[in-house]
N, C-alpha and C positions, 0 to 999 in steps of 0.2 A: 545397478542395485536390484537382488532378487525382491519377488512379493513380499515376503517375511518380515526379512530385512527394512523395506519401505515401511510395512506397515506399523514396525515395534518403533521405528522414526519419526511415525504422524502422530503416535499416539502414547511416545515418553514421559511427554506433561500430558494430563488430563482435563480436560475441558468443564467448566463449571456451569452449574444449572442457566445462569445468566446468559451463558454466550453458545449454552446446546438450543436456548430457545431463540436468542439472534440469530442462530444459525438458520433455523427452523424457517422462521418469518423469511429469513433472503430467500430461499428456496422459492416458498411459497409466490413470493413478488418476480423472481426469475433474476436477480443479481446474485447470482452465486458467489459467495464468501470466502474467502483467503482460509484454506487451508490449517489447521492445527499445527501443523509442522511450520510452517510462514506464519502463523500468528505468534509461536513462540520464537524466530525470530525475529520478527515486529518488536516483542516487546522484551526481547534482550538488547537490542538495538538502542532503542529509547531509555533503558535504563543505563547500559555500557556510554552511552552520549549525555546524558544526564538532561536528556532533551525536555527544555521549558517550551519551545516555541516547535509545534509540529504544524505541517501542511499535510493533508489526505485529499487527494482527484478520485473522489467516485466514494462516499460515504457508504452505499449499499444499506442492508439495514442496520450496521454498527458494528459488526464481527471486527474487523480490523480495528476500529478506532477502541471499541475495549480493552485489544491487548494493548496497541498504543498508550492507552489510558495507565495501563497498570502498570507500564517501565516509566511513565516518565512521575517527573517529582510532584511532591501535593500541590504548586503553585504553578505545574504547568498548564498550557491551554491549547488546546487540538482545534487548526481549524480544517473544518471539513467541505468541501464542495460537491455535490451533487444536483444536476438537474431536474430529477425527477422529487417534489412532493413527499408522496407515498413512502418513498424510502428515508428520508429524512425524519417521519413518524415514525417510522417504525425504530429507527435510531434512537430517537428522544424517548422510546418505551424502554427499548434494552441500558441506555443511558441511567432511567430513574432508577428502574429494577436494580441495578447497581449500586445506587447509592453515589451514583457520580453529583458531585456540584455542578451547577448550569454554570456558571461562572469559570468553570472549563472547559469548557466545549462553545464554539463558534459555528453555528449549522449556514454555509452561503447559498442558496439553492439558487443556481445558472448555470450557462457552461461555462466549463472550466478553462477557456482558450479567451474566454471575456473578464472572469475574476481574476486569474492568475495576474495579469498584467496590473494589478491595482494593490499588490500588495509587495511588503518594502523588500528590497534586494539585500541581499546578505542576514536576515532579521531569524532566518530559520535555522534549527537543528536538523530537521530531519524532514522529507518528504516520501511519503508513501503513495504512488502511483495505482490503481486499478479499477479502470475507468474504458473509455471505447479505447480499444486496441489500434485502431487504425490513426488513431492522434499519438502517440506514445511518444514518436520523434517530435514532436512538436510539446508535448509536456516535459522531455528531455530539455528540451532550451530554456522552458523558463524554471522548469525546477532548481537548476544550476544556478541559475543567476537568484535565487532567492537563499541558496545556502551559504551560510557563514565558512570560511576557511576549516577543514573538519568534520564539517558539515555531512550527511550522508544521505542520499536518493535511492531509492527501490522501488522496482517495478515486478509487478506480480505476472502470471501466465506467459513468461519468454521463451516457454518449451512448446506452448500452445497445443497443450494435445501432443506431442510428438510433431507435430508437423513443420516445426521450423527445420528438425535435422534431414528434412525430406524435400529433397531440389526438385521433387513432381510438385510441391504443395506452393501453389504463387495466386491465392487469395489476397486481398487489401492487408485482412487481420495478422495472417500469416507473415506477409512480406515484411508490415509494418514493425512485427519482433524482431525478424532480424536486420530492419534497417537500426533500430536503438539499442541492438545489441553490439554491432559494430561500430555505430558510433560513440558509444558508451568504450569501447576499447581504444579508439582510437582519436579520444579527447585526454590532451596531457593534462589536464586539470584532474583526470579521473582515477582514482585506483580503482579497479573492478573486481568481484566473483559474480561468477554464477554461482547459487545453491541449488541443489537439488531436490529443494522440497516442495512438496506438492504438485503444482503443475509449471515451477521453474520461478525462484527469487532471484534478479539482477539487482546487485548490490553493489554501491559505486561510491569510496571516499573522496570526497571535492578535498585536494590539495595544494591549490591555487585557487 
């Protein structure tokens, strides 16, 4: 895909004052945010599933879970895990700023390799992954076991910069994309795409 091309792709849906300034705040904190292009599949997703019960690994300052927010139905509830505090405020401001109900939103602050195992298997629509890199295959196992039949799991950054399609690139972060890129292909439970937007959405239907 030329620059052009890319760019009239990121920026088809336009982004609202709310989430150019959640945008803003991640920067600032250094959890850089999902993409426009990946938000508005986030939140085609959520609404195409009709998704009541969402999971998010890695809250950041709320970019992803907005669009989440806005596919899925008025009585759905997003819950979100993040370790760090700071980002989790910062969440709860782009949250109000919205006009979201607290009564939607579940904020877990720990890591995600400790929460995840505490919540009920098969219970979720939809799990949104982007969080440390080098856990991916390991939020692959329980995200699966938490989606209902239908069910659909995404993980953000599986291009990583370009460097996964580069067999000189054998960092943690690096290796760690393409080990749950092929294992994501090569679980029968999975339907899989890659999308091409932004910096790589692996998009996977649980059909078992």
């Amino acid at each position: 895909m030329d620059a052009p091309t890319r760019e009239y792709v990121e920026r088809y849906l336009p982004e609202d004052a709310v989430i150019t300034a959640a945008r803003a705040r991640g920067v600032e904190l250094g959890c850089v945010p999902i993409g426009s292009g990946g938000g508005a599949a986030l939140r085609f997703l959520a609404a195409a599933l009709q998704a009541k019960a969402v999971v998010e690994i890695g809250t950041g300052a709320g970019v992803g879970a907005l669009y989440l927010l806005s596919g899925m139905p008025a009585a759905g509830v997003l819950t979100s895990i993040d370790v760090e505090p700071e980002h989790q405020r910062a969440a709860r401001v782009a949250f109000a700023e919205a006009g979201i109900a607290v009564s939607r939103t579940r904020l877990i602050m720990g890591q995600a390799l400790e929460v995840l195992p505490r919540l009920t298997d098969g219970a979720y629509d939809l799990v949104f992954v982007d969080a440390a890199k080098a856990e991916y295959p390991k939020y692959l196992a329980e995200g699966v076991r938490l989606l209902r039949p239908g069910g659909v799991i995404a993980f953000d950054n599986v291009l990583w910069h370009g460097r996964v399609v580069d067999p000189a690139h054998r960092d943690p972060d690096t290796t760690a994309m393409r080990d749950v890129a092929r294992a994501v292909r090569e679980d029968d439970r999975l339907v899989p795409v890659i999308l091409p937007l932004g910096d790589g959405l692996l998009v996977a239907a649980k059909v078992a």
